[in-house]
C-alpha positions in Angstrom: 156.5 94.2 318.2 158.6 96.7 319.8 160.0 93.3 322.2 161.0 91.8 319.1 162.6 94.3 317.6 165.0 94.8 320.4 166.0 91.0 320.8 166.4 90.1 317.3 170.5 89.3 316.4 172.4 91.7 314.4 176.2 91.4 313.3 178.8 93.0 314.8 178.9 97.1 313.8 175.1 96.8 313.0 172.5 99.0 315.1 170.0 97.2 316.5 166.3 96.3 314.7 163.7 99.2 315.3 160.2 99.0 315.3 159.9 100.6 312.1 162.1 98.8 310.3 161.0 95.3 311.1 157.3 96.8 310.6 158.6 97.4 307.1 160.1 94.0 306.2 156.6 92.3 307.6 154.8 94.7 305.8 156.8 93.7 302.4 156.4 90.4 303.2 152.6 90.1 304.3 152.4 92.0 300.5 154.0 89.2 298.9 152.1 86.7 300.7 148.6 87.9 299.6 150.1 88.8 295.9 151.2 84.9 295.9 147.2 83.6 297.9 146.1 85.1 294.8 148.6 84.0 292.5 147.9 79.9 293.8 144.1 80.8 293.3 144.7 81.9 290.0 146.7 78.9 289.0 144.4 76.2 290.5 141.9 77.3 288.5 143.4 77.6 285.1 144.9 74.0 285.6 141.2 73.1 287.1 139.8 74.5 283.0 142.6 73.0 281.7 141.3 69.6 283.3 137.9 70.0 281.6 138.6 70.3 278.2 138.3 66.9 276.7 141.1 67.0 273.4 138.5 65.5 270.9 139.7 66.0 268.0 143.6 66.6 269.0 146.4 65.3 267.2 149.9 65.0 268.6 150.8 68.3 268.4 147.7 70.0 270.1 148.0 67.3 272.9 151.7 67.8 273.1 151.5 71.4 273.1 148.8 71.2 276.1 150.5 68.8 278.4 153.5 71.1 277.8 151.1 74.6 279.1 149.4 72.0 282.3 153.3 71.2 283.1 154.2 74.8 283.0 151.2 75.9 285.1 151.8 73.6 287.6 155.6 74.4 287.9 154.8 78.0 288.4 152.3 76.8 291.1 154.6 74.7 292.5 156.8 77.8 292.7 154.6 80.4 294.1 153.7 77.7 296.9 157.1 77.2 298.3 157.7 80.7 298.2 154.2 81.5 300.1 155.8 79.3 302.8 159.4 80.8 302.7 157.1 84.0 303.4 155.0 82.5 305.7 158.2 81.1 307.9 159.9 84.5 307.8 156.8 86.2 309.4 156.5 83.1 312.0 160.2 83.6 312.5 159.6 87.3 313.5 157.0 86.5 316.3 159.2 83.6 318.1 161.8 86.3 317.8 164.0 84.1 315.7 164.0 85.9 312.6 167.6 86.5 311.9 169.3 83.7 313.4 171.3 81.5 310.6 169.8 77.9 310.4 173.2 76.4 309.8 175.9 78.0 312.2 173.0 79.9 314.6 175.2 83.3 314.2 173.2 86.8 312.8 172.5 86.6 309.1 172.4 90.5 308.9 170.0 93.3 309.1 171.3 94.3 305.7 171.0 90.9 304.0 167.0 90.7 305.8 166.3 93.7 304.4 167.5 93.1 301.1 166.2 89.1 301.3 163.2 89.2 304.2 163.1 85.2 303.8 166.6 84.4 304.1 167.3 81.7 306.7 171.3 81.8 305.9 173.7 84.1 306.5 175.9 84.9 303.4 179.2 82.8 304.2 176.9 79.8 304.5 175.0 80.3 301.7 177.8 80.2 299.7 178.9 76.9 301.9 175.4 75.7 300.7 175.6 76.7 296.7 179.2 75.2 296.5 177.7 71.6 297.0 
């Protein structure tokens, strides 16, 4: 890792990546990948009981009330999978040695802004470029 470390882009007036710190931001983010595997379990099967129970007996309310819970379930799944993979791509990102490069204009996001945001794939100015839209 200790390769990586020294190749990865800073900005201007920013030391360079050190073992330790990268091993800290994979650490963080290999947590919050393994908190959001068990989060997806979770959800699946909650919405996989939700599937079984048959409504008998409902009337508009109850059945309105449960097709509101399934769509919230599912949106939180929905959720937690896209950010597993915004994990996921940071980590990958790190071991091409290509963690740190902005996506849009190629230029160093910033050690500071990684630290703070391990999966962003933006520097700041266009980020705010991006949310402007």
């Amino acid at each position: 890792m200790t390769a990586v470390a020294e190749v990865l882009p800073v900005r201007e007036g920013e030391e360079r990546w050190t073992e330790s710190e990268l091993s800290v931001v994979r650490a963080g983010l290999q947590a919050e990948i393994d908190a959001l595997q068990a989060q997806i379990t979770v959800a699946a099967s909650q919405i996989a009981e939700g599937d079984s129970a048959d409504g008998a007996g409902d009337d508009q309310a109850d059945a309105g009330a449960k097709t509101y819970e399934r769509e919230h379930e599912l949106a939180l799944s929905y959720n937690a999978r896209d950010l597993l993979a915004q994990n996921e791509r940071a980590v990958q990102r790190m071991d091409a040695g290509t963690y740190g490069v902005c996506e849009s204009c190629a230029l160093p996001i910033g050690k500071a802004r990684l630290q703070a945001f391990p999966r962003a794939t933006l520097c700041v100015t266009c980020k705010q470029r991006e949310e402007r839209r």
